[in-house]
FITI-367231 format. One record per atom (N, C-alpha, C): x, y, z; residue in one letter; chain; atom name. Coordinates in nm, 2 decimals, m for minus. Layout:
N
+--------+--------+--------+---+---+----+
|      x |      y |      z | r | c |  a |
+--------+--------+--------+---+---+----+
|      X |      Y |      Z | A | A | CA |
...
+--------+--------+--------+---+---+----+
This chain:
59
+--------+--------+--------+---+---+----+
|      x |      y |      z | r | c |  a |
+--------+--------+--------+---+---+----+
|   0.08 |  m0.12 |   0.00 | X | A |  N |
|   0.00 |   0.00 |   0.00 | X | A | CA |
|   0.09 |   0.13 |   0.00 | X | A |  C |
|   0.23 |   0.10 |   0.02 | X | A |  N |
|   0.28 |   0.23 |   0.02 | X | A | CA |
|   0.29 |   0.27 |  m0.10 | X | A |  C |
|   0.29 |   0.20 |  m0.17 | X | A |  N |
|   0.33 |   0.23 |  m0.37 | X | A | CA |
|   0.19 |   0.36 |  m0.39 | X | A |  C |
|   0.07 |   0.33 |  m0.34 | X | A |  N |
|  m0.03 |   0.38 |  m0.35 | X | A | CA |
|  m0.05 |   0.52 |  m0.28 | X | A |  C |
|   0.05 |   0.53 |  m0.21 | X | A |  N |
|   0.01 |   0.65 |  m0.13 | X | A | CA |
|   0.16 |   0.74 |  m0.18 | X | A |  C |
|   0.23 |   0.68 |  m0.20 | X | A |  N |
|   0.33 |   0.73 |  m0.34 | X | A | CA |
|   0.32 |   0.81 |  m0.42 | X | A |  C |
|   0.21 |   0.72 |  m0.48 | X | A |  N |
|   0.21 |   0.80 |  m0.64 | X | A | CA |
|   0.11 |   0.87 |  m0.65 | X | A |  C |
|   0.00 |   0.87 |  m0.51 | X | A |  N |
|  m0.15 |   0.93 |  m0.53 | X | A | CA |
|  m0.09 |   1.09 |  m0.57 | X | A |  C |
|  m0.02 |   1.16 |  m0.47 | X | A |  N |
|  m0.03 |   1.27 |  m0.48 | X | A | CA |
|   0.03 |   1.36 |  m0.67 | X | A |  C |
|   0.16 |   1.29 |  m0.69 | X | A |  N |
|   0.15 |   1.30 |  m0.84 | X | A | CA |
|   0.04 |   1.28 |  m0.97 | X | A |  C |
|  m0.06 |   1.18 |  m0.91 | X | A |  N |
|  m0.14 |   1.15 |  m1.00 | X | A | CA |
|  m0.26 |   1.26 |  m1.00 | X | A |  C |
|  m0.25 |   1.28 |  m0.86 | X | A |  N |
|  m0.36 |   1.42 |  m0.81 | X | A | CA |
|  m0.36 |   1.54 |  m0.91 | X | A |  C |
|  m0.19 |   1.55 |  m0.91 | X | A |  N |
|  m0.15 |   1.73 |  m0.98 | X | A | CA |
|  m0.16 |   1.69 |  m1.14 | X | A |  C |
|  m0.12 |   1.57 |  m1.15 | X | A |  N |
|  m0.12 |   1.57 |  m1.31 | X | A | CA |
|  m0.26 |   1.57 |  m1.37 | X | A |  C |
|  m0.38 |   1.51 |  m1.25 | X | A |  N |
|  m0.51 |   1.52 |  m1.27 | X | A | CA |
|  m0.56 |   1.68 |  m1.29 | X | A |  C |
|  m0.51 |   1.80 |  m1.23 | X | A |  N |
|  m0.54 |   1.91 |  m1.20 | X | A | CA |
|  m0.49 |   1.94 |  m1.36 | X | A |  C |
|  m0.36 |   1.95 |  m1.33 | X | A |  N |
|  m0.27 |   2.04 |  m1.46 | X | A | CA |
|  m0.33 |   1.95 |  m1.60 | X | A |  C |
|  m0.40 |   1.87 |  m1.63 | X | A |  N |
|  m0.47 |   1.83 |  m1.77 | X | A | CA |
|  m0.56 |   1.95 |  m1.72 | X | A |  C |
|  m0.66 |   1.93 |  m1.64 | X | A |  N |
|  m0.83 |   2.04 |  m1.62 | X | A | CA |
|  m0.79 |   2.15 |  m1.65 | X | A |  C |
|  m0.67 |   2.22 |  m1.55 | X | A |  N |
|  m0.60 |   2.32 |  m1.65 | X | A | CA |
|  m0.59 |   2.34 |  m1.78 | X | A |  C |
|  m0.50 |   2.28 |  m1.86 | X | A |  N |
|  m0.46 |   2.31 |  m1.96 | X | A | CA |
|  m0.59 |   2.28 |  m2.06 | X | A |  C |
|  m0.68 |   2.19 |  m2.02 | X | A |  N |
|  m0.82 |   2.19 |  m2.10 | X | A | CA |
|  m0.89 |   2.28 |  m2.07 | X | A |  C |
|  m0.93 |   2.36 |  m1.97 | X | A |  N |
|  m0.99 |   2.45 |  m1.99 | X | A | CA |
|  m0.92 |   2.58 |  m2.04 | X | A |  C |
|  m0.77 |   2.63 |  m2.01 | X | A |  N |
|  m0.73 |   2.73 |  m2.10 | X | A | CA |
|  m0.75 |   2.74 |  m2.23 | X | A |  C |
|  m0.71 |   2.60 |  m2.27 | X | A |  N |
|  m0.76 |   2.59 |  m2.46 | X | A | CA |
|  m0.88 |   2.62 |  m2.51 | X | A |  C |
|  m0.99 |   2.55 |  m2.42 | X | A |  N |
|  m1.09 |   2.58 |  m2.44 | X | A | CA |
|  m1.20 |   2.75 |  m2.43 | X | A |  C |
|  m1.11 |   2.79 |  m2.33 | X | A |  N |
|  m1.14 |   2.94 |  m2.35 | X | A | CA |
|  m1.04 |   3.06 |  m2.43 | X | A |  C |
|  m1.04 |   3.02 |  m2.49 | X | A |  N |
|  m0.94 |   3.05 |  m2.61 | X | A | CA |
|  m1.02 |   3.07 |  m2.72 | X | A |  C |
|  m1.04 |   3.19 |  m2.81 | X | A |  N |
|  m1.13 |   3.27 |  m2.86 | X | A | CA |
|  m1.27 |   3.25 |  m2.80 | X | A |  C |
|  m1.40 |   3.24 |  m2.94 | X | A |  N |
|  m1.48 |   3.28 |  m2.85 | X | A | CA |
|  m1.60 |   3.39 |  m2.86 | X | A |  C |
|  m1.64 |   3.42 |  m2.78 | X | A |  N |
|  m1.73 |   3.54 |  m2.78 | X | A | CA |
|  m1.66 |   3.67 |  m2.69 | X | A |  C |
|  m1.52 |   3.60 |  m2.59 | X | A |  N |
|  m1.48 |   3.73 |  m2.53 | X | A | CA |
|  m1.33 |   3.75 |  m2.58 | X | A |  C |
|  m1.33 |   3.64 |  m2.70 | X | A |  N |
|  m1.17 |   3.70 |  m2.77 | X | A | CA |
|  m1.16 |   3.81 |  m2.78 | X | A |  C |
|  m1.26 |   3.88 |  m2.86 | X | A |  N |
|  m1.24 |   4.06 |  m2.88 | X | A | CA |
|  m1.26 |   4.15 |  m2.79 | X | A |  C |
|  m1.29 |   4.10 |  m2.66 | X | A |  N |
|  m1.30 |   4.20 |  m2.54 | X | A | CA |
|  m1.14 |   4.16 |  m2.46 | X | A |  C |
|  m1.07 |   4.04 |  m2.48 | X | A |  N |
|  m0.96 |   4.01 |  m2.39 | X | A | CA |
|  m0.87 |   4.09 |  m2.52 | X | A |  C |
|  m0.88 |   4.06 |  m2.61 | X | A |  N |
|  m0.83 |   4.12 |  m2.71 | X | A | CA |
|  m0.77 |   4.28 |  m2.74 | X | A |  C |
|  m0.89 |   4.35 |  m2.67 | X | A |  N |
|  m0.91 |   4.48 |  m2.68 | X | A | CA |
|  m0.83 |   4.52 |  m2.48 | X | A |  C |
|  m0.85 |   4.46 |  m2.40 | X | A |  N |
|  m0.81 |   4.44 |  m2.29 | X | A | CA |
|  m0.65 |   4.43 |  m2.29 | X | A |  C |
|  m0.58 |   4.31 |  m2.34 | X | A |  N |
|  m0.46 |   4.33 |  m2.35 | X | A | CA |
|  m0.38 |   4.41 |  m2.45 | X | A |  C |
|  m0.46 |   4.47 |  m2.53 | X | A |  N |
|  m0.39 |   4.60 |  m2.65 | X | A | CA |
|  m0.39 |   4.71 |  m2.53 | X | A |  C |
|  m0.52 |   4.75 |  m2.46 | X | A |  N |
|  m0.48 |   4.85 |  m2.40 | X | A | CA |
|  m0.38 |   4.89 |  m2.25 | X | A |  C |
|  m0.35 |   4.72 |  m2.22 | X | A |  N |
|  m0.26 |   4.69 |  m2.11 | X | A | CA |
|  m0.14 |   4.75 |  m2.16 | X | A |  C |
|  m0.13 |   4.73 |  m2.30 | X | A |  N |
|  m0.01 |   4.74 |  m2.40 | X | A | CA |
|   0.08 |   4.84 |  m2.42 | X | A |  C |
|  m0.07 |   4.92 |  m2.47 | X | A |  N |
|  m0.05 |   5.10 |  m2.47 | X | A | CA |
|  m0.03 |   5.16 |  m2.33 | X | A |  C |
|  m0.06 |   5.10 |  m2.22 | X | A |  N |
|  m0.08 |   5.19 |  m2.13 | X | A | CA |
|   0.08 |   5.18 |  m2.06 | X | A |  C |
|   0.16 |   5.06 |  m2.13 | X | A |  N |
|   0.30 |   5.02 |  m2.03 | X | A | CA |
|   0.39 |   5.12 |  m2.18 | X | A |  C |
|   0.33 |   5.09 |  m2.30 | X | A |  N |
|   0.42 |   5.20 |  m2.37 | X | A | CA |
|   0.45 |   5.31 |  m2.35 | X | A |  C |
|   0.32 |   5.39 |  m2.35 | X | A |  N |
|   0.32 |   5.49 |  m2.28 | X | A | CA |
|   0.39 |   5.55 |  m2.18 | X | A |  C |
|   0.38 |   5.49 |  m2.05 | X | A |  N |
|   0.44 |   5.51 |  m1.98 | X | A | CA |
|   0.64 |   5.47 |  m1.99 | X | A |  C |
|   0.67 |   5.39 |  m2.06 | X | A |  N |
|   0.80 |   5.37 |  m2.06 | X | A | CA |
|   0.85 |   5.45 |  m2.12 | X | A |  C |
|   0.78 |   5.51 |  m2.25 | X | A |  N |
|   0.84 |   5.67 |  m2.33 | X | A | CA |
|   0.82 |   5.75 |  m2.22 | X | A |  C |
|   0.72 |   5.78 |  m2.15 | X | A |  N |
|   0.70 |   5.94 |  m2.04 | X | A | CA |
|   0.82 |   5.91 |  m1.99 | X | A |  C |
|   0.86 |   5.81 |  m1.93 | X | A |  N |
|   0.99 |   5.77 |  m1.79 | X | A | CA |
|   1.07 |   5.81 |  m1.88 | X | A |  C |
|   1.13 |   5.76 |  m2.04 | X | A |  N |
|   1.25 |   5.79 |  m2.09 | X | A | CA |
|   1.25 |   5.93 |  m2.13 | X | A |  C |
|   1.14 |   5.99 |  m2.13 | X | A |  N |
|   1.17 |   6.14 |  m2.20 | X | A | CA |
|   1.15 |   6.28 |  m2.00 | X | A |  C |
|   1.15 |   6.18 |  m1.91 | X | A |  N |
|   1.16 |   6.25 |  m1.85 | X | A | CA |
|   1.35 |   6.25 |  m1.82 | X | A |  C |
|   1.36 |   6.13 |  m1.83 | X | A |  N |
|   1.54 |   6.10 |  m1.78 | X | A | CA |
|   1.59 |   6.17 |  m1.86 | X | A |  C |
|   1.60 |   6.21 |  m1.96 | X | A |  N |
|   1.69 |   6.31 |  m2.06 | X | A | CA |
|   1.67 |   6.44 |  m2.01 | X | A |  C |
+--------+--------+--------+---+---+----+
């Protein structure tokens, strides 16, 4: 029985990290592609932005 209480906990995570990685794929486009879409463009702009203001204040 120790073999069993061994491998339970590995079998546990690798049970998790499949449900994981199935449901990321699965929410992957979609109906809110173009809202995550539009979400991470403006994460985008908003770190560019800022990295030009910081460089044009250092000069």
């Amino acid at each position: 029985m120790d073999y069993v209480s061994a491998l339970l906990p590995p079998v546990v995570m690798a049970a998790f990290f499949i449900g994981l990685v199935v449901t990321i794929v699965k929410s992957q486009g979609g109906p809110n592609k173009a809202k995550e879409d539009a979400a991470v463009d403006a994460a985008l702009a908003r770190a560019e932005a800022a990295q030009q203001q910081g460089g044009a204040a250092a000069s």
